[in-house]
ZAMARGU-4260 file (C-alpha; in steps of 0.2 Angstrom, whole numbers, plus 5000, padded with zeros to 4 digits):
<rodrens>
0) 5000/5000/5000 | 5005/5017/4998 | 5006/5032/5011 | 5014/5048/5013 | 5025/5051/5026
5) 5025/5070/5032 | 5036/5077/5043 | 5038/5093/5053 | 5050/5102/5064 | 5067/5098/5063
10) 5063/5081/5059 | 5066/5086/5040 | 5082/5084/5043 | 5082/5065/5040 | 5071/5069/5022
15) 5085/5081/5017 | 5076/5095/5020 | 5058/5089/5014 | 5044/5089/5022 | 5034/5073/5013
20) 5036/5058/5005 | 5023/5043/4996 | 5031/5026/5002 | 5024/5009/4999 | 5023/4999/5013
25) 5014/4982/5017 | 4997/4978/5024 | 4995/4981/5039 | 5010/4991/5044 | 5013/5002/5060
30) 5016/5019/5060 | 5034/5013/5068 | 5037/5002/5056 | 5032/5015/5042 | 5046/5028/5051
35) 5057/5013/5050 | 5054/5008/5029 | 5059/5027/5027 | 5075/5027/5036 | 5069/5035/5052
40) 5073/5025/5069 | 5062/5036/5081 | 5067/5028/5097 | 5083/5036/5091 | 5080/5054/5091
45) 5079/5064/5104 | 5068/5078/5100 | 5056/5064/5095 | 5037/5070/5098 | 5023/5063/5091
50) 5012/5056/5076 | 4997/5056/5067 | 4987/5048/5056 | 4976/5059/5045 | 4978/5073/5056
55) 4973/5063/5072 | 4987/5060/5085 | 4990/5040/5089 | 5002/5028/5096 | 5015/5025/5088
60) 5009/5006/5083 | 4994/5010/5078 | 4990/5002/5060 | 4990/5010/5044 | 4979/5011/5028
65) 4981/5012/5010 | 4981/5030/5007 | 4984/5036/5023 | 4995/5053/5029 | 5010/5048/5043
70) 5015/5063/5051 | 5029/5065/5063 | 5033/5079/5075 | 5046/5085/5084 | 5046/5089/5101
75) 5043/5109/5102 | 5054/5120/5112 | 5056/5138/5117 | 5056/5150/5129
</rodrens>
């Protein structure tokens, strides 16, 4: 199946320097595993915040569908 893979913050960084990308995937897969297939080990990154599915936040190993829109925050700071 195919999905796009947004990300935001400085997360672009592992996309060099874009923000989205389609990626085929297999039935069934996590958003984890998704992350993974494009090169992106979460559990890896510090400023790691959050995802979404279709604009709803979810766990990180919730399932995907065809057609779906992964996006992955970073973790916002400031002052």
């Amino acid at each position: 199946m195919i999905i796009k893979i947004a990300l935001r913050g400085t997360l672009t960084k592992f996309f060099d320097g874009q923000k989205e990308r389609m990626i085929e995937v297999p039935d069934g897969c996590t958003a984890e595993e998704a992350l993974r297939l494009a090169g992106i080990d979460w559990t890896k990154i510090d400023n790691f915040g959050f995802v979404a599915i279709n604009g709803m936040r979810v766990m990180i190993y919730d399932k995907l569908k065809d057609g779906d829109e992964l996006k992955a925050y970073s973790k916002v700071s400031g002052g």
